[in-house]
C-alpha positions in Angstrom: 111.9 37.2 107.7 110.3 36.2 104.7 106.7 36.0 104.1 104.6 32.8 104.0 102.2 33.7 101.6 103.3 36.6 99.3 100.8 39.1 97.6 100.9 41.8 95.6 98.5 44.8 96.1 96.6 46.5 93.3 95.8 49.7 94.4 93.1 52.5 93.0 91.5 55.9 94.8 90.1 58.8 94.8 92.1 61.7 93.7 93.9 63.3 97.3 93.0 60.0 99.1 94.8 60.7 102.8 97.5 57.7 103.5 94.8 56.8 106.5 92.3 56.0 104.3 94.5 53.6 101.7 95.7 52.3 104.8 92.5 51.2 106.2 91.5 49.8 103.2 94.7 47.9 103.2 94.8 46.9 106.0 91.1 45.6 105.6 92.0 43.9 102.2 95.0 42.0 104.0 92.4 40.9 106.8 89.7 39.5 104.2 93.0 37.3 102.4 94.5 35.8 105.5 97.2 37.8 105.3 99.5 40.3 107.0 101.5 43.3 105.9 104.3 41.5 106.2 103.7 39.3 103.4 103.5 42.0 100.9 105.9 41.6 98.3 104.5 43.7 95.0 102.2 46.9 95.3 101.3 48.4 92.0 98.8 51.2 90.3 98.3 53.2 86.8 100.6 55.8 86.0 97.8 58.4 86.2 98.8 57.5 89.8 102.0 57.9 90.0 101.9 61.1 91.7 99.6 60.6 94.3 100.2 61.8 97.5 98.7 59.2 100.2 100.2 56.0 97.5 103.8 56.9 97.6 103.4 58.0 101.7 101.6 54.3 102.2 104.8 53.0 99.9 107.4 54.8 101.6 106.0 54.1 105.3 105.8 50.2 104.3 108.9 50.3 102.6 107.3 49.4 99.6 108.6 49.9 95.8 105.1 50.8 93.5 105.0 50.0 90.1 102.7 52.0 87.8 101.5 50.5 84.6 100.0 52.3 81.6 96.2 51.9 81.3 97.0 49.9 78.1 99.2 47.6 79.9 96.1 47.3 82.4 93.3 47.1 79.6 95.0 43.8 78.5 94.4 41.9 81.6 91.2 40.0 81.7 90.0 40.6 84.9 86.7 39.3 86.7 85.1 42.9 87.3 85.7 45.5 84.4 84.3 48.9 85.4 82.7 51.1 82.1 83.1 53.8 84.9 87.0 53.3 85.7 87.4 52.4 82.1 85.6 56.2 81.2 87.7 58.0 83.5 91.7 56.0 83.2 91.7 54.8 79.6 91.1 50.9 81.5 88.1 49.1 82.9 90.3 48.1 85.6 93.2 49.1 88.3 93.4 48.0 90.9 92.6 44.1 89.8 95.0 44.2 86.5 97.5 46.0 88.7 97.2 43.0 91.4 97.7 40.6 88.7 100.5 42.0 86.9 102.4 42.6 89.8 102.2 39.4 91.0 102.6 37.3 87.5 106.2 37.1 85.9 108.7 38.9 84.2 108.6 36.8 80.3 111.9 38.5 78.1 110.6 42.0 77.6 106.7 42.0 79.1 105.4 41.2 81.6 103.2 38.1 81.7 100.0 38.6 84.5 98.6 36.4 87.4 95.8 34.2 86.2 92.7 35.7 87.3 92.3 32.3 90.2 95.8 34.1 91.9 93.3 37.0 93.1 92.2 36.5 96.9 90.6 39.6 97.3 89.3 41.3 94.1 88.5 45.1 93.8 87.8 45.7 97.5 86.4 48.6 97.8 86.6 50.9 100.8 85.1 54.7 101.3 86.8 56.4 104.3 85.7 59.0 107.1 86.9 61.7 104.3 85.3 60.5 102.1 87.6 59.3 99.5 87.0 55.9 97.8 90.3 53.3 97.8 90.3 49.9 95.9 92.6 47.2 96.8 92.8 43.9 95.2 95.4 41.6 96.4 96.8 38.5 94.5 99.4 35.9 95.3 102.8 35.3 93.5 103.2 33.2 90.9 105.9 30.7 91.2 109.0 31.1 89.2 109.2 28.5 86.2 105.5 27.1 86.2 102.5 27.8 83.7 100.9 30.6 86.2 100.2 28.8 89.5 99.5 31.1 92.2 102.1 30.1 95.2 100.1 29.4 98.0 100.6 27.9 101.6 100.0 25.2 102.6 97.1 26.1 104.8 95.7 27.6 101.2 96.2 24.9 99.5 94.0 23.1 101.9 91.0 25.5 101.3 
């Protein structure tokens, strides 16, 4: 089955954030865009996160491939809320929104080319579990093969 409306997930946390946790922020970031795990196509972080425990249990359980992207990969995607904080702590004022977008825009001869900034339908949800541990999800849908940047949408989207 293949999803309706296809996103891709930019994800960000808390050092040791339990899989529980990212999940429920997931899953409440899904809920906010209209959409269901089943339409996730894309899930991406920085590489600082590429080792993170509850990321690649959430990937694995989901069947999901992450993609990690170098903070100055991330740092070159305008995004609509830059953090001085993130930026202070990951070498990038963002994550979780740049790694929405890239993961969702297109593949252009060697780079990547990001999302537009309108493809985001949730941007930098942030979510602080039971634990403790902060997660920040930003989800952002596909660009379509062979346009300048349009966000795919469905058509009960495009009727928003």
């Amino acid at each position: 089955m293949s999803p309706r409306n296809p996103v891709a997930l930019g994800l960000g946390c808390d050092r040791g954030t339990p899989v529980d946790t990212l999940r429920s922020a997931v899953e409440s970031a899904l809920a906010l865009a209209g959409v269901g795990w089943h339409d996730v196509v894309a899930a991406a972080s920085i590489t600082l996160k590429s080792d993170e425990i509850g990321l690649l249990a959430l990937a694995a359980e989901r069947g999901w491939r992450l993609a990690f992207y170098e903070p100055g990969e991330l740092a070159a995607v305008p995004v609509p809320h830059p953090s001085a904080t993130v930026l202070r702590y990951t070498g990038t004022p963002s994550v979780s929104e740049a790694a929405a977008l890239l993961a969702a825009g297109q593949n252009q001869g060697q780079g990547r080319q990001p999302a537009p900034i309108a493809a985001l339908c949730v941007e930098k949800h942030k979510w602080r579990g039971a634990d403790g541990k902060n997660a920040t999800v930003s989800v952002a849908r596909l660009v379509r093969a062979g346009t300048d940047s349009e966000p795919l949408l469905s058509h009960s989207s495009a009727l928003l």
